[in-house]
N, C-alpha and C positions, 0 to 999 in steps of 0.2 A: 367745281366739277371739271372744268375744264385744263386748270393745272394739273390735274388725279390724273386724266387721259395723256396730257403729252409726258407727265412722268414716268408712267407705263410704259408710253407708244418709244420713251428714249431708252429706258433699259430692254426693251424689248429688240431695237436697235444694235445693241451693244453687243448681248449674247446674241446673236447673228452672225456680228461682224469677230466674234471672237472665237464662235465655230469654225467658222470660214479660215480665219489665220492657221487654227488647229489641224484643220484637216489640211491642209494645201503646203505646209510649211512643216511637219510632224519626220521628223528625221528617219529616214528607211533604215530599217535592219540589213545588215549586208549578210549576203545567203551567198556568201562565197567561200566552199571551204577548206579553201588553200591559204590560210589567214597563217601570218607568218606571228611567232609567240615567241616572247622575249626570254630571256634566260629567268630572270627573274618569276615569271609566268607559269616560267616549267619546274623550277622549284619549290612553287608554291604547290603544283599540281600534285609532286613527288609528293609533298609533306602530307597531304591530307588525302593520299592514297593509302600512306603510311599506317597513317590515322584510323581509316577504315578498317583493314585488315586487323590492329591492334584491335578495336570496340568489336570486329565479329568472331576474335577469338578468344574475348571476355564474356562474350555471348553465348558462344557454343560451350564453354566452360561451366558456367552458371545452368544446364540446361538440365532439366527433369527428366527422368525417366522416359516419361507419357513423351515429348516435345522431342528426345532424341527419336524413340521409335515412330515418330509424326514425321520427322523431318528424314528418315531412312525411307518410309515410304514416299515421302514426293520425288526423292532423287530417284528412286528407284521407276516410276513414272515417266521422267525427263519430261515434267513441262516446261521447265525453262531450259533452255543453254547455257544461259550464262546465270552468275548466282551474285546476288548484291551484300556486298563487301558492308555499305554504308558509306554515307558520306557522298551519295550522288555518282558513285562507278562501281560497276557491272566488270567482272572478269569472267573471261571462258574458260567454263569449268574445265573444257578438255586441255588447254595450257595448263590448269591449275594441278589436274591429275601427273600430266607428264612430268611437271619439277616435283611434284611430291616423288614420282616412282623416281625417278634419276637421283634424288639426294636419298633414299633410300640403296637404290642399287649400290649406290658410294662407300653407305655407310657398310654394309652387308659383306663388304670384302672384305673388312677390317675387323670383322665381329667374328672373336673366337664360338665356337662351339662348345656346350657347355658340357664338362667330365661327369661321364658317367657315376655313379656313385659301386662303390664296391659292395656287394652285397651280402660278400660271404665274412664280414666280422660281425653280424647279428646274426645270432640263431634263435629262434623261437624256441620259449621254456615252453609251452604245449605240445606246437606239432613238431618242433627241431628242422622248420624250413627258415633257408635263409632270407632274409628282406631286407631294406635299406633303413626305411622310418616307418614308424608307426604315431597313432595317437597315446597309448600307454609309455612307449618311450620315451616321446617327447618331454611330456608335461611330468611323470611320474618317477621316469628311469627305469622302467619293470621293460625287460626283453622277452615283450608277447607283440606279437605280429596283430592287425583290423581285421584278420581274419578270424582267429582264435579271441579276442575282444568282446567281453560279454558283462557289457554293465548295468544289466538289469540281477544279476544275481554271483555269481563269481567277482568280478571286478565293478561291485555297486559302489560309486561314490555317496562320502555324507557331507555333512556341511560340519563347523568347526563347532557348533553348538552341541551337537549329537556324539560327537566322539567326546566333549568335555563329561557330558551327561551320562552316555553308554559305558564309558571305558575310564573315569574316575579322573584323566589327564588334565594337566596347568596347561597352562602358555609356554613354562619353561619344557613341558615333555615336548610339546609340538616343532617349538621354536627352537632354543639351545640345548637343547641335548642331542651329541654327537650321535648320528648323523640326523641334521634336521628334515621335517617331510615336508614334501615336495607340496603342493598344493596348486592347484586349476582355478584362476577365477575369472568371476564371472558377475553378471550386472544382477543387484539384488531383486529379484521378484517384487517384494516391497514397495508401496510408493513411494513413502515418504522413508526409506533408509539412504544413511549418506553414504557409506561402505559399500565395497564389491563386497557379494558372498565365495570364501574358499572350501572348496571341494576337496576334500581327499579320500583317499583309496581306502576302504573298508580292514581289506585285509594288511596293510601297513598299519592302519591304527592298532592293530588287536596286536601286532607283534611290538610294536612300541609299548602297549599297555602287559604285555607279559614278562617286558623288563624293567617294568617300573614298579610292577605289583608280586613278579618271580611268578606265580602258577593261578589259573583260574579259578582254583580254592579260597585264595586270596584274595581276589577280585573279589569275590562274592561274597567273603566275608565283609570285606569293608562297605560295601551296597548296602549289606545287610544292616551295621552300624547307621549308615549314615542316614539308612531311611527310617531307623529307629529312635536316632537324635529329632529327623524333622518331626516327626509326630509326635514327641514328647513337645516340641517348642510351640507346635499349633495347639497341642492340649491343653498347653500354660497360657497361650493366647486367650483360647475360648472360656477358659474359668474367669480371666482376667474380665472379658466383654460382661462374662456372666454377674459377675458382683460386680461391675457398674451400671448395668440392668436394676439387679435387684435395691443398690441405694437410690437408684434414680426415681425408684417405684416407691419404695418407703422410705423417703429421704424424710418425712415429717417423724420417723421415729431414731433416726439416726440423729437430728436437732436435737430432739430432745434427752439422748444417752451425753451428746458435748457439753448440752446445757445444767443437766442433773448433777452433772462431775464437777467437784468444787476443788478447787486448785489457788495453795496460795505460793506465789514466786519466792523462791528461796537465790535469790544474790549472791553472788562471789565478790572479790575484790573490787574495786575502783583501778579505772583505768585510764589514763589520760588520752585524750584524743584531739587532733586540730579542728578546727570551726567549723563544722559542719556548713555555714552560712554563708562562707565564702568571705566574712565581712574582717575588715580593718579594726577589730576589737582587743587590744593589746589586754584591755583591765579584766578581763574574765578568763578564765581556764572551763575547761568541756573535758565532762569524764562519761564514761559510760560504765554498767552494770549487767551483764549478762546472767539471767535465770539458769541454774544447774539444773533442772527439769524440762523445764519446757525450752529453752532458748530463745526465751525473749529479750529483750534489748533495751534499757532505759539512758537514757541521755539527758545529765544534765549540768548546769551550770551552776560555778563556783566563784564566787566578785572577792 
């Protein structure tokens, strides 16, 4: 026991005496802040000031919707002054404003003003007012002004399905035939389509479809045709389901009409054929015999 106590009583010694050195000998921070910094010091500081500026305008970059309108209103607030770059420094937003405006002012002198557009080489086909662009012109070529623009029922687009379907047209009406139509696209509705869907203008399909068919007599004949052909084909369909229906149902009297039927194989010629076996048999020849009736098939060997 008494070894246990002076072991104690000496480490108990020791952290004392190694407090004591700690506090009394413990290097003071110098709080002086005229501290003269080496070149090297100061290009380090440069570097990863640098640094900061590059990571907070990777930030602002990558920034959401919600997080720009968040971050418009705290500026707009001014709870801070100064706004952190990252990287451990703080610049004053009001420096930061001034070099923005100044390299702006800079640029602003040298920035042509952009030419007016002439307005008077488009005339509108409805009202005959002049304009510069529209959406029908753009994407279609048709000189109708957003004002006269009416795509619920005069200028209704379809999609490239409906005008194959409505107005009888290939790929080749759409696509290479002088002059090709213009088409609008757009991201398919669809979820699972891989394709844009294309839009085109109602009334250009019907005059495409007037040159390709001469008069809407003819269109409508051919519709007529064609939906005459498809219901002949479903008709030929449904009888086809229909008698496999009905052997499927009495297929025990259809056995026995195959079975009743006596049939004896009438042979044609002999004919020579290679080994059917794949095998290395040089001393045999393979003929076979084909039924003129039924087309059955006999194979056999000759030593």
């Amino acid at each position: 026991m008494s070894i246990g106590v002076a072991l104690c009583n000496y480490l108990l010694a020791i952290r004392i005496l190694f407090c004591f050195f700690f506090l009394n000998f413990q290097p003071k921070m110098s709080t002086d802040k005229n501290v003269e910094l080496t070149t090297e010091q100061i290009a380090q500081i440069e570097r990863n000031r640098q640094k900061a500026l590059l990571r907070q305008q990777k930030k602002q970059r990558d920034l959401t919707t919600d997080e720009v309108y968040r971050l418009e209103k705290y500026n707009e607030l001014n709870v801070h002054i100064s706004q952190d770059h990252g990287g451990g420094f703080f610049v004053d937003r009001q420096e930061l404003d001034q070099k923005i405006l100044a390299t702006s002012a800079t640029t602003s002198k040298f920035t042509q003003l952009p030419i007016k557009p002439d307005t008077k080489e488009n005339v509108c086909d409805e009202c005959e007012d002049n304009f510069s662009n529209s959406f029908l012109l753009t994407n279609f070529g048709e000189k109708i002004c957003d004002i006269c623009k009416d795509l619920k029922q005069k200028h209704q687009l379809i999609t490239r399905t409906e005008a194959k379907q409505e107005y009888l047209l290939t790929d080749v009406d759409l696509d290479k035939r002088e002059p090709p139509l213009k088409c609008l696209l757009k991201k398919n509705p669809r979820e699972y389509a891989r394709g844009h869907m294309r839009l085109y203008l109602r009334f250009q399909v019907e005059e495409r479809a007037l040159e390709v068919w001469g008069t809407e007599e003819q269109l409508e004949e051919e519709r007529e045709n064609r939906q005459a052909k498809r219901e002949g084909r479903k008709r030929k369909q449904f009888d086809k389901q229909i008698k496999e229906l009905r052997m499927q149902a009495r297929s025990s009297l259809y056995q026995k009409r195959l079975h009743s039927q006596s049939h004896e194989h009438d042979f044609g010629p002999e004919q020579s054929i290679e080994n059917p076996n794949d095998s290395d048999d040089s001393d045999s020849d393979y003929y076979q015999q084909t039924c003129k009736t039924c087309g059955f098939k006999k194979v056999f060997e000759k030593l």
